[in-house]
MIDOSE-1310 file (N, C-alpha, C; in nm, 2 decimals, decimal comma, always signed):
residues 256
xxxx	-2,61/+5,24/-6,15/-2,49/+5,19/-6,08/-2,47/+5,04/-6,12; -2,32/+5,03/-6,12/-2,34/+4,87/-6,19/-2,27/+4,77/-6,05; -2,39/+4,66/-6,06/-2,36/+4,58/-5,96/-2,21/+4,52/-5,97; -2,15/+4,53/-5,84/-2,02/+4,42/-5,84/-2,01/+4,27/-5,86
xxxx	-1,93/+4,24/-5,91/-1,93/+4,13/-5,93/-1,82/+4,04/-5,86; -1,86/+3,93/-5,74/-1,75/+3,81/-5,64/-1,76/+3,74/-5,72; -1,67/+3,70/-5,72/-1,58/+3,52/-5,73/-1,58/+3,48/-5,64; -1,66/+3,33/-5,56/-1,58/+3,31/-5,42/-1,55/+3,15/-5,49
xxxx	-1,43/+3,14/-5,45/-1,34/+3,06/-5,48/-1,31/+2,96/-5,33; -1,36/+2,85/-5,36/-1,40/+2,74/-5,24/-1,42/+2,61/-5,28; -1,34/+2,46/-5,19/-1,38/+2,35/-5,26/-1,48/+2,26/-5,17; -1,53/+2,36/-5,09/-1,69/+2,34/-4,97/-1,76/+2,35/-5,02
xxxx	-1,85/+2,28/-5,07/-1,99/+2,31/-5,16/-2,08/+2,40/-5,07; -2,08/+2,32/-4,95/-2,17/+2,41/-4,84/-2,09/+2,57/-4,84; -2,01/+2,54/-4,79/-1,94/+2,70/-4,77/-1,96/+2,81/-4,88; -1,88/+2,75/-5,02/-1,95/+2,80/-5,12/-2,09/+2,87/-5,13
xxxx	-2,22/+2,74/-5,12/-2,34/+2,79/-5,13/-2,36/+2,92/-5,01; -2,34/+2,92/-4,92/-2,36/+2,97/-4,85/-2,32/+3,14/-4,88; -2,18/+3,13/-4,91/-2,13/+3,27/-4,95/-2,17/+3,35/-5,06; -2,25/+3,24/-5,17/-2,28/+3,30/-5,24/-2,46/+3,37/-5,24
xxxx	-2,50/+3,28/-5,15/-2,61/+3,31/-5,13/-2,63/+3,43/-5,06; -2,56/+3,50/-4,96/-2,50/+3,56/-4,85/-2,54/+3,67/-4,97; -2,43/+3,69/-5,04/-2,35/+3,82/-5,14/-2,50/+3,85/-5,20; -2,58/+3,72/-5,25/-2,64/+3,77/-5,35/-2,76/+3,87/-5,27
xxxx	-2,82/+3,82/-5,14/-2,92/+3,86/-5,06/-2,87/+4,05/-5,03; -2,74/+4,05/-5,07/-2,69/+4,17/-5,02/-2,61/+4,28/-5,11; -2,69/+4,24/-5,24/-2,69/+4,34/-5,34/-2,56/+4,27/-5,44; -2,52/+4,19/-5,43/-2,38/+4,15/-5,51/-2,42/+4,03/-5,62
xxxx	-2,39/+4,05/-5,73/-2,32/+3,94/-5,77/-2,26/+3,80/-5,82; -2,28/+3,72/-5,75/-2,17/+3,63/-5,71/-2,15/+3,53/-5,79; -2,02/+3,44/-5,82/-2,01/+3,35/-5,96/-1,93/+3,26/-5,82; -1,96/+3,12/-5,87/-1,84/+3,00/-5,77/-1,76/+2,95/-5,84
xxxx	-1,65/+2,89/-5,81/-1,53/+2,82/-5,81/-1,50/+2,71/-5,76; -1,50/+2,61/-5,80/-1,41/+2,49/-5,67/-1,31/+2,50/-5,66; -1,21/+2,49/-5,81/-1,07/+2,47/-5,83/-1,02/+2,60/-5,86; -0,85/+2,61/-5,87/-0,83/+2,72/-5,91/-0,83/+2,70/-6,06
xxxx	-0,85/+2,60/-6,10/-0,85/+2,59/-6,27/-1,00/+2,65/-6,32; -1,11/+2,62/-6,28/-1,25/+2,70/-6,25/-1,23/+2,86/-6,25; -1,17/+2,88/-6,09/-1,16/+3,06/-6,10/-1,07/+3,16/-6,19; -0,96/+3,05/-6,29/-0,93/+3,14/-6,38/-0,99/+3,16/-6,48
xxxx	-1,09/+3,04/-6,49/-1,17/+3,04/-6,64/-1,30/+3,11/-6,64; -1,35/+3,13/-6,49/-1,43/+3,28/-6,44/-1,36/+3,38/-6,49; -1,27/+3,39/-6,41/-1,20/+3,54/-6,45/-1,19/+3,57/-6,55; -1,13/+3,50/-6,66/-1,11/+3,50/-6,83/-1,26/+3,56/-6,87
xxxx	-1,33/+3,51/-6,86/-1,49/+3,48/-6,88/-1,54/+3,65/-6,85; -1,51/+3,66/-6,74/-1,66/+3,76/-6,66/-1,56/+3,88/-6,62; -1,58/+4,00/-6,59/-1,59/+4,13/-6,55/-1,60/+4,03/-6,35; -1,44/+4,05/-6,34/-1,49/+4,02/-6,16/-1,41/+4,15/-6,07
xxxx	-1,51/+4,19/-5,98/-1,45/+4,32/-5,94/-1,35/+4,27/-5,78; -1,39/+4,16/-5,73/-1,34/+4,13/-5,64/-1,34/+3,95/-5,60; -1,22/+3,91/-5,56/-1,21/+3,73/-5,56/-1,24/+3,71/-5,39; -1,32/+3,67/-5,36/-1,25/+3,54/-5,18/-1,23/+3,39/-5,23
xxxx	-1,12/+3,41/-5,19/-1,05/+3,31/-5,19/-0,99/+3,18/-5,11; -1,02/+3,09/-5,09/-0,97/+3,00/-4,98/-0,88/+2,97/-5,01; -0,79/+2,98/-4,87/-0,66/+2,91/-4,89/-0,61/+2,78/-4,93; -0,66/+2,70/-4,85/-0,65/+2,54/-4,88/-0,75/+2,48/-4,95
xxxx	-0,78/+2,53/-5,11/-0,81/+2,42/-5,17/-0,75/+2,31/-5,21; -0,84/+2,17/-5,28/-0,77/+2,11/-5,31/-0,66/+2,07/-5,43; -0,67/+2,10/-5,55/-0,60/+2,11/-5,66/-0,48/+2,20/-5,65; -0,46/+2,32/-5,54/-0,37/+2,40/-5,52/-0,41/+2,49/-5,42
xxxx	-0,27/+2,53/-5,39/-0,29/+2,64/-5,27/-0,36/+2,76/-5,35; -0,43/+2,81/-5,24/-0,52/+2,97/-5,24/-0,41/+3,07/-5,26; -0,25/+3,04/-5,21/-0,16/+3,13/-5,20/-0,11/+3,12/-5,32; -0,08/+3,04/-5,42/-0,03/+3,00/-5,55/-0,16/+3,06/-5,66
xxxx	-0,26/+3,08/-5,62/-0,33/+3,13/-5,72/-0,32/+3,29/-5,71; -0,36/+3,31/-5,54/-0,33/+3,43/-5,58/-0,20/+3,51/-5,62; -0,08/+3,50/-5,60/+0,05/+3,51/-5,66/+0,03/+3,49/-5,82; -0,04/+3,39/-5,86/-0,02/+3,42/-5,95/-0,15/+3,53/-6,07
xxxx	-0,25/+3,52/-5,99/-0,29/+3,65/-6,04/-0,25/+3,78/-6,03; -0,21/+3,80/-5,90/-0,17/+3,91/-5,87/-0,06/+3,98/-5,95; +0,01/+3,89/-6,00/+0,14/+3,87/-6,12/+0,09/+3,96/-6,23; -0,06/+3,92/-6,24/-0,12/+3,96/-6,38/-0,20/+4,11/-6,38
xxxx	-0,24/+4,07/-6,32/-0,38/+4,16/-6,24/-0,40/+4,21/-6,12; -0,48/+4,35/-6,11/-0,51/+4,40/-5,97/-0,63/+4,41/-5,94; -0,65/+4,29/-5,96/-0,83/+4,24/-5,88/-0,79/+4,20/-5,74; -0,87/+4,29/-5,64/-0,89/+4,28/-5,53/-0,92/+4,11/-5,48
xxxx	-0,83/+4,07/-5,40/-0,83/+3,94/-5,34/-0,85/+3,92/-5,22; -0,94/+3,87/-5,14/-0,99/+3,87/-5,03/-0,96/+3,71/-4,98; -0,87/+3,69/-4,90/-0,85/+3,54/-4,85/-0,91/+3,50/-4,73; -1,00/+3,41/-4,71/-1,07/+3,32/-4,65/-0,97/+3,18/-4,55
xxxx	-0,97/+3,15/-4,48/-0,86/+3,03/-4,40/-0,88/+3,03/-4,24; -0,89/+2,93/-4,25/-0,89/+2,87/-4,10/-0,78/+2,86/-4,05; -0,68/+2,89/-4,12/-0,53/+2,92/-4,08/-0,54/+3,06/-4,05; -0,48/+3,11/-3,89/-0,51/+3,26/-3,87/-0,39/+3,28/-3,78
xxxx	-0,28/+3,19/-3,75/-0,16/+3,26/-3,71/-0,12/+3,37/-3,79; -0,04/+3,48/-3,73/+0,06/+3,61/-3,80/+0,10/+3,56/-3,88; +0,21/+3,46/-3,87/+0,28/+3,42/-3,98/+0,22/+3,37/-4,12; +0,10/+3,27/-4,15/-0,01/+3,23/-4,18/-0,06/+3,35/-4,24
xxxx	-0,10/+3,47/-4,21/-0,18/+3,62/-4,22/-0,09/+3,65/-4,34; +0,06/+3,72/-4,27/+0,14/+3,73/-4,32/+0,12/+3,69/-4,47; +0,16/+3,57/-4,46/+0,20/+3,47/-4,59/+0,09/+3,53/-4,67; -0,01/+3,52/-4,66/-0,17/+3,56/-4,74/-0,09/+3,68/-4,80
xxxx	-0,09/+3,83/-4,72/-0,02/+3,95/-4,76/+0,09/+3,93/-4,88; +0,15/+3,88/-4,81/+0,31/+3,88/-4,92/+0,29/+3,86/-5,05; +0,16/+3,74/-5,06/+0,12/+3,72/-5,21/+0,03/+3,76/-5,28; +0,01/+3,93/-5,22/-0,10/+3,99/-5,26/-0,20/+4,00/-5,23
xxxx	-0,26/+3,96/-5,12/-0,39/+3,97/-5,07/-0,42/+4,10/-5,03; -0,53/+4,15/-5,04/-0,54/+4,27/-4,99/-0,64/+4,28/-4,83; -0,73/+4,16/-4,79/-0,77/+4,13/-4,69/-0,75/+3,98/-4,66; -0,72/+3,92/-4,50/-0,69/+3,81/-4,46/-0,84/+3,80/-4,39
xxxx	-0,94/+3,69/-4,41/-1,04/+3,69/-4,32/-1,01/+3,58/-4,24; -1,01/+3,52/-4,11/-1,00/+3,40/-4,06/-1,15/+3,32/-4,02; -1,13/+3,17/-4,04/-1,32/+3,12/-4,02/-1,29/+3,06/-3,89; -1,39/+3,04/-3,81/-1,49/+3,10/-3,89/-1,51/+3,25/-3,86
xxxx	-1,62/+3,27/-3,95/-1,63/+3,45/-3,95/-1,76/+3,49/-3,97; -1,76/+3,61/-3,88/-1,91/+3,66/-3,92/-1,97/+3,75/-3,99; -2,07/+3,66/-4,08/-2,06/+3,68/-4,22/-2,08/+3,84/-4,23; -2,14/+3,94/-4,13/-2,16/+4,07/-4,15/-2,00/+4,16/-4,17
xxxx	-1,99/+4,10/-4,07/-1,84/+4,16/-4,09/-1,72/+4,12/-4,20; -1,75/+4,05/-4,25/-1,68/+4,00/-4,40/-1,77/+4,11/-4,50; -1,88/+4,11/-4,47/-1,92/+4,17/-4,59/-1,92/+4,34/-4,56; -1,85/+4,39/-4,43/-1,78/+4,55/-4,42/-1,69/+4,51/-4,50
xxxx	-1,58/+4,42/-4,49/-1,47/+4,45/-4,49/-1,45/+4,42/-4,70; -1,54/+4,31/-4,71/-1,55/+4,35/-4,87/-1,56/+4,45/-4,93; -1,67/+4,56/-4,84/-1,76/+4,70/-4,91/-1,62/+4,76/-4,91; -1,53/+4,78/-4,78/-1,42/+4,83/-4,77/-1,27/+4,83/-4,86
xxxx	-1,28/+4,66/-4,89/-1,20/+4,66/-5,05/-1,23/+4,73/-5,13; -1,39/+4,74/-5,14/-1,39/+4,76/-5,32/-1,43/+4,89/-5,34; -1,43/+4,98/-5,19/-1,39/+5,15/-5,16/-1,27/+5,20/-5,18; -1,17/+5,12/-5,17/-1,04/+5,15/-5,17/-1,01/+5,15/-5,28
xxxx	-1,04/+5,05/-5,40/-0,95/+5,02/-5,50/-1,08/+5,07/-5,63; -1,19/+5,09/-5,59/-1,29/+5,15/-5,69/-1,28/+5,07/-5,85; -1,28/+4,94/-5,83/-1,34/+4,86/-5,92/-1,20/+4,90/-6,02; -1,07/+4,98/-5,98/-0,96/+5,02/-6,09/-0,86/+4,81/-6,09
xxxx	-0,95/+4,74/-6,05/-0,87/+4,62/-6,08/-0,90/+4,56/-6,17; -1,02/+4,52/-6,16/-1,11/+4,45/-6,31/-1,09/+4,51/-6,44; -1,14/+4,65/-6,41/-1,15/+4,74/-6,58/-1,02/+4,80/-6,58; -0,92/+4,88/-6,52/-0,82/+4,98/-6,55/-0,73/+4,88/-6,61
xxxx	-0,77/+4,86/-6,57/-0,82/+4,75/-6,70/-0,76/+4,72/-6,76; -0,67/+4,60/-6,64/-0,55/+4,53/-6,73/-0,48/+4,62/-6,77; -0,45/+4,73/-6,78/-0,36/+4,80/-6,89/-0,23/+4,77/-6,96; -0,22/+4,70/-7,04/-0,08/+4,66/-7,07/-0,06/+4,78/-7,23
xxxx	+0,09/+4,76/-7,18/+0,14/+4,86/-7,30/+0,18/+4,80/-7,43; +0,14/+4,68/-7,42/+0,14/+4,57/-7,57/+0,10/+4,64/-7,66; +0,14/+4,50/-7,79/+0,09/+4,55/-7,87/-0,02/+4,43/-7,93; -0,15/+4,47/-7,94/-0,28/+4,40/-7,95/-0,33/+4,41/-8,10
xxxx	-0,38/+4,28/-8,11/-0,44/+4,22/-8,29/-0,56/+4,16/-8,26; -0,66/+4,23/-8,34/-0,76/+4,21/-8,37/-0,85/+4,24/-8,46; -0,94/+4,12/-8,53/-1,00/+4,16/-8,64/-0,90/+4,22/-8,77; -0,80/+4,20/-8,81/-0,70/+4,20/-8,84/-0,58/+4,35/-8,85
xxxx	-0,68/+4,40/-8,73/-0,63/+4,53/-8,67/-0,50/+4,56/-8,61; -0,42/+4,62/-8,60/-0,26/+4,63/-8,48/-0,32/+4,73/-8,40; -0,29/+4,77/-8,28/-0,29/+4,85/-8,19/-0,22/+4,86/-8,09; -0,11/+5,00/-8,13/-0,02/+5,00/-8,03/-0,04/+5,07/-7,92
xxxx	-0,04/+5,02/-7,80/-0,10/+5,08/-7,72/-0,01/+5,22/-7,66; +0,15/+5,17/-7,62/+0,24/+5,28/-7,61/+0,19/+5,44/-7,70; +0,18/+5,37/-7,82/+0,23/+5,48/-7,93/+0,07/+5,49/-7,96; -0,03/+5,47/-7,94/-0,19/+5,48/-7,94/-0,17/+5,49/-8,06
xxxx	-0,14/+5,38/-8,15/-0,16/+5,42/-8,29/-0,21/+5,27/-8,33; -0,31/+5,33/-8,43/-0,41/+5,15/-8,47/-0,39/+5,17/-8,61; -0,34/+5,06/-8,67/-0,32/+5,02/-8,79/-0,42/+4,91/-8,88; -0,47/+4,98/-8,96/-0,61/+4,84/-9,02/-0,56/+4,76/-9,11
xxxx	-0,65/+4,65/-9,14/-0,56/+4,54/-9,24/-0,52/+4,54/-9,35; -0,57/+4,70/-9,38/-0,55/+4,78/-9,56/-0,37/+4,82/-9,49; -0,33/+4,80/-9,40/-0,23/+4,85/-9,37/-0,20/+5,07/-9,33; -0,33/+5,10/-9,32/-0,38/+5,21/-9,29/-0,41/+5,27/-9,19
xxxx	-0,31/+5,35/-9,10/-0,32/+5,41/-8,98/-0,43/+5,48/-8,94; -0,48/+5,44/-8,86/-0,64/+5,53/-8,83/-0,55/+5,65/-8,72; -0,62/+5,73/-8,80/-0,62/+5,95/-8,73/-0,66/+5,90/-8,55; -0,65/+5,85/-8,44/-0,74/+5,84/-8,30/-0,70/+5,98/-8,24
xxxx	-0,76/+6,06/-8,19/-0,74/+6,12/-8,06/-0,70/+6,07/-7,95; -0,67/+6,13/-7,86/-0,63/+6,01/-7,70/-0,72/+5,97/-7,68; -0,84/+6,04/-7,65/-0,96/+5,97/-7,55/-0,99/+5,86/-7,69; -1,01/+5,86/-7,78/-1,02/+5,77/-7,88/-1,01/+5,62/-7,85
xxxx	-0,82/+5,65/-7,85/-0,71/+5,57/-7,84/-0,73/+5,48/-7,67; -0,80/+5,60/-7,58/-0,80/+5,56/-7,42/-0,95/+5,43/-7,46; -1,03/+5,46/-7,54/-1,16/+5,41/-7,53/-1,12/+5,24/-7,58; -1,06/+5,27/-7,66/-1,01/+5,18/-7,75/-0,91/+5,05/-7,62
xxxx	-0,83/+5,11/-7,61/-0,71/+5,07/-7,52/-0,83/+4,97/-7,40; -0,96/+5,01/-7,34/-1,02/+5,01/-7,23/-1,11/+4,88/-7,30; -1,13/+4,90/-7,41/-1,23/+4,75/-7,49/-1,15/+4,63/-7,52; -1,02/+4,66/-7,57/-0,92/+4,60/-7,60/-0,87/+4,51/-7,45
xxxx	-0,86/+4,58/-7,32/-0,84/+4,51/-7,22/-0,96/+4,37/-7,12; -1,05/+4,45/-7,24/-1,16/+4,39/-7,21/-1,28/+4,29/-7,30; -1,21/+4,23/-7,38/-1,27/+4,12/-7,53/-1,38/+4,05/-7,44; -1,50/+4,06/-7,54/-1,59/+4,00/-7,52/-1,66/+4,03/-7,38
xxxx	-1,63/+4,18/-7,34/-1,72/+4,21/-7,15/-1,77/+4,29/-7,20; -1,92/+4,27/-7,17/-2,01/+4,37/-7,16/-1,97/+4,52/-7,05; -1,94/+4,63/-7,13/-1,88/+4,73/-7,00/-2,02/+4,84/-7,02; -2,05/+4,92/-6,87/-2,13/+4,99/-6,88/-2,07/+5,09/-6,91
xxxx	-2,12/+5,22/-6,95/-2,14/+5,35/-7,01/-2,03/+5,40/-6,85; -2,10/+5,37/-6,73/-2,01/+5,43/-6,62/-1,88/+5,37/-6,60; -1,89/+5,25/-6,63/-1,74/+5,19/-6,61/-1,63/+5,27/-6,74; -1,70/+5,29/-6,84/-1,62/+5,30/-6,94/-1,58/+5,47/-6,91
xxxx	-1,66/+5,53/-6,85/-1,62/+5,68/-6,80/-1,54/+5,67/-6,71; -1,52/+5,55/-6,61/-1,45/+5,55/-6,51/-1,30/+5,55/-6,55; -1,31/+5,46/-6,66/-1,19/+5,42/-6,67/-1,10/+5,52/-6,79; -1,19/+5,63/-6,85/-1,14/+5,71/-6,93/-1,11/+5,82/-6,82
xxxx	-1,16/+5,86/-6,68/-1,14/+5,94/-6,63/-1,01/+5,98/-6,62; -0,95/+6,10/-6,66/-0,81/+6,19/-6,63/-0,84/+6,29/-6,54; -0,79/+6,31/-6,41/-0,82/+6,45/-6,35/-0,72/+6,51/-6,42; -0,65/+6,52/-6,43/-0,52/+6,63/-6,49/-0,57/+6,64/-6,64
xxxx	-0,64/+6,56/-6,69/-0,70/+6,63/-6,87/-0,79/+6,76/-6,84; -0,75/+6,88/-6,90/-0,84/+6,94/-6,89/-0,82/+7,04/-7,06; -0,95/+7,07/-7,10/-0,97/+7,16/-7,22/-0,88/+7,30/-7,22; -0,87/+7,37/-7,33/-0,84/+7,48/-7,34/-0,91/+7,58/-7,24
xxxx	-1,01/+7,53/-7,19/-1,12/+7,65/-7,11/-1,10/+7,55/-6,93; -0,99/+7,49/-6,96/-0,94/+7,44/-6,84/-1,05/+7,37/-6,73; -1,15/+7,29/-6,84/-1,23/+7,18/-6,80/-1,18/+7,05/-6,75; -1,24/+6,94/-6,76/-1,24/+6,84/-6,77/-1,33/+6,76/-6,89
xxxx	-1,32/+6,69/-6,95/-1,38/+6,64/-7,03/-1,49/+6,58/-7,00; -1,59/+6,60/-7,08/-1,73/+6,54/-7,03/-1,71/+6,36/-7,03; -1,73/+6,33/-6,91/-1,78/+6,19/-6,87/-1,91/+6,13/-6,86; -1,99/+6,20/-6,92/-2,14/+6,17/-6,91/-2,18/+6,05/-7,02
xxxx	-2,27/+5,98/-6,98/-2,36/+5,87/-7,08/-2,33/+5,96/-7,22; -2,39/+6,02/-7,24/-2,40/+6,08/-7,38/-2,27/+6,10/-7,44; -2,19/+6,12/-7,33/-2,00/+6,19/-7,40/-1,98/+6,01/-7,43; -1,98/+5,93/-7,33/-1,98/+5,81/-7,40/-2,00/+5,75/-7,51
xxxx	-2,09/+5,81/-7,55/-2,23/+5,75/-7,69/-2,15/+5,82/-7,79; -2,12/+5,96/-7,78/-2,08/+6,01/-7,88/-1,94/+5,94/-7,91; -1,84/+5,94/-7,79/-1,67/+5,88/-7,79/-1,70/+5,74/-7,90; -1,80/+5,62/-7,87/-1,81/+5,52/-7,91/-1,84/+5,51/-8,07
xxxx	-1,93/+5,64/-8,09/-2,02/+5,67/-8,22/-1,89/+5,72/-8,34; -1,76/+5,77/-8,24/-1,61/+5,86/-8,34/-1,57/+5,75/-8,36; -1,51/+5,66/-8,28/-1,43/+5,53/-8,30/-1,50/+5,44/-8,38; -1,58/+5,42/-8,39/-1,67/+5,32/-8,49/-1,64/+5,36/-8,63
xxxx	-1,66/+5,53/-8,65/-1,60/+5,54/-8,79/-1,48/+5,51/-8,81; -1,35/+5,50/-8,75/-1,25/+5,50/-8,79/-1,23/+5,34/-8,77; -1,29/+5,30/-8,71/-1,22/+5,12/-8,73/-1,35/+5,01/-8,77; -1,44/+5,07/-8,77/-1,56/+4,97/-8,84/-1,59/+4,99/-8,97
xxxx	-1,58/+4,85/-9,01/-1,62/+4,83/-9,20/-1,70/+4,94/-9,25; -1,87/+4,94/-9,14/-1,97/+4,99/-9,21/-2,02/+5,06/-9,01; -1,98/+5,19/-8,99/-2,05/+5,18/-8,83/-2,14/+5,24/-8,83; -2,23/+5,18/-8,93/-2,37/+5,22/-8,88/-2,43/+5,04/-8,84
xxxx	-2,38/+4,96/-8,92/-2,44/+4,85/-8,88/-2,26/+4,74/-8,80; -2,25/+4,82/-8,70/-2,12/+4,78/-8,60/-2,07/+4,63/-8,57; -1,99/+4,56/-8,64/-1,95/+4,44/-8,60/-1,82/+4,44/-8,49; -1,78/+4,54/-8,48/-1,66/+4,53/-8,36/-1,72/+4,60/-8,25
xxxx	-1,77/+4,66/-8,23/-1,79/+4,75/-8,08/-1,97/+4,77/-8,12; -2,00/+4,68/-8,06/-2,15/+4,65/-8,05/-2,22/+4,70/-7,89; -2,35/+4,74/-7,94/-2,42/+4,78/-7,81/-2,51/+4,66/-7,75; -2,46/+4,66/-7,62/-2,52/+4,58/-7,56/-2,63/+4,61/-7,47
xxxx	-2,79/+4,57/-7,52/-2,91/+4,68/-7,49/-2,90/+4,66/-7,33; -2,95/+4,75/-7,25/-2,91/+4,75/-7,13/-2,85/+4,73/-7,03; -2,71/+4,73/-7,14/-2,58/+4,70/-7,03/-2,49/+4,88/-7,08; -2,43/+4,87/-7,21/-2,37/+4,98/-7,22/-2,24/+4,89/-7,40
xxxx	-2,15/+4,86/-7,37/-2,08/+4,81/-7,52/-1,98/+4,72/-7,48; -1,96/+4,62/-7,62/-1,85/+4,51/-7,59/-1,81/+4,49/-7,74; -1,67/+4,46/-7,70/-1,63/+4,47/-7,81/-1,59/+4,35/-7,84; -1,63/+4,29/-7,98/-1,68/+4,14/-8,00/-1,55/+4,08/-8,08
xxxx	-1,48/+4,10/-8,07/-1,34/+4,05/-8,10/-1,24/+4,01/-8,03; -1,17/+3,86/-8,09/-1,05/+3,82/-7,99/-0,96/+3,89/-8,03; -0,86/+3,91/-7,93/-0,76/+3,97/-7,88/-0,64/+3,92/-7,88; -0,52/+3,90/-7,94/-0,42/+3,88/-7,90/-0,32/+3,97/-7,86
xxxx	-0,25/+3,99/-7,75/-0,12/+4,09/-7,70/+0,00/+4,02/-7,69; +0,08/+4,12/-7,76/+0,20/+4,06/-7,72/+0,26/+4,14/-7,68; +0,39/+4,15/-7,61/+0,51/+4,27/-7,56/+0,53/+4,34/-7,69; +0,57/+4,45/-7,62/+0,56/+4,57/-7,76/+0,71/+4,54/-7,74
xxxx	+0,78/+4,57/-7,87/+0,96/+4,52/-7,90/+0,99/+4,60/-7,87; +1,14/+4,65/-7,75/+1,20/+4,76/-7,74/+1,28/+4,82/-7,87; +1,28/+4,92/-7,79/+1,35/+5,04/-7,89/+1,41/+4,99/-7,92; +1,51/+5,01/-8,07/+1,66/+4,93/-8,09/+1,81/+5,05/-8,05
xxxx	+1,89/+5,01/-8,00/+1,96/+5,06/-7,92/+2,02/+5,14/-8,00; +2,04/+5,27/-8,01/+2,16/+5,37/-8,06/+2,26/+5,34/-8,13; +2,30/+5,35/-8,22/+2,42/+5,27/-8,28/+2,54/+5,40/-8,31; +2,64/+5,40/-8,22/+2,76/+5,47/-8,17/+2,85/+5,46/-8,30
């Protein structure tokens, strides 16, 4: 099972230490932040399954950060504030928060109501990973994500299947993160895929190993010795390439 990973985002060193020490004694994770300049270059950085977040830091409001992640991303945000009027609560909500904690608080009960975020939203923030329908370059690869079609720098369309194209699309949202074997099942999961014999498609370690072992021939130089989608010994794979996305260009309009 792969450990969660907190952000707590705070410009109280004490408070900070304290929450992280808290998380870690209790099975979690945890990375700090002072600024919101810090917790975006966490996030950039690291696989985070869940943020707390204080409101009133100093470099910027808690509400301005989360708005603007939330803009981006559906990583579960948990806001922290000694501000606890409705209105105040409120405000937190509006910009996406998905829990308002008020301090002080006790720390048991912040850490139900964490377990309880990250029940609800099943880690689909961090890995589902971003999903944009861009179109993404790398290693001097195209990959359209709409049209699941990957183009190499011979100018040669690689054959993908969906799950292929899904595996692909899931590493792509994710440059440079170590993903495990279960996240990466998580995130390929389709209940409505099912086989001719009206299965579901194997999500096991091994269906993984194999999914990773197809894609490697079609977009690696040499994939027996793997420079793009490398295994990471007991974690599961990461795919070692920067990423750029851009908006995929709309259709061009009908011409009457």
């Amino acid at each position: 099972m792969t450990i969660p990973r907190l952000l707590v985002v705070d410009d109280d060193p004490e408070m900070r230490a304290m929450l992280t020490a808290f998380l870690r004694r209790h099975g979690f994770a945890a990375l700090e932040a002072a600024t919101g300049a810090q917790a975006r270059a966490e996030f950039a950085r690291h696989r985070i399954d869940l943020i707390l977040l204080d409101v009133m830091l100093g470099d910027e409001s808690g509400l301005e950060i989360c708005a603007r992640l939330r803009a981006e991303h559906d990583v579960p945000i948990v806001m922290l504030s000694a501000l606890s009027a409705d209105h105040q609560r409120m405000a937190g909500y509006a910009r996406g928060a998905d829990d308002y904690v008020a301090k002080p608080f006790n720390p048991e009960l912040l850490l139900a109501r964490i377990r309880a975020v990250l029940r609800r939203t099943r880690r689909a923030a961090s890995l589902a990973y971003r999903r944009a329908e861009g179109v993404h370059r790398f290693a001097g690869w195209t990959f359209d994500a709409r049209t699941e079609t990957a183009t190499g720098p011979d100018g040669v369309e690689a054959s993908l299947s969906r799950r292929e194209a899904a595996l692909l699309k899931c590493l792509l949202a994710n440059p440079n993160i170590p993903l495990t074997r279960e996240e990466i099942a998580e995130a390929l999961h389709d209940p409505d895929a099912v086989d001719s014999a009206g299965t579901e498609p194997d999500a096991s370690s091994r269906a993984v190993d194999v999914l990773v072992g197809r894609l490697r021939t079609k977009i690696e130089e040499n994939p027996r010795v793997p420079a793009l989608i490398r295994t990471q010994r007991g974690v599961g794979y990461v795919l070692t390439a920067e990423v750029e996305t851009a908006p995929r260009a709309p259709a061009p309009a009908p011409v009457r």
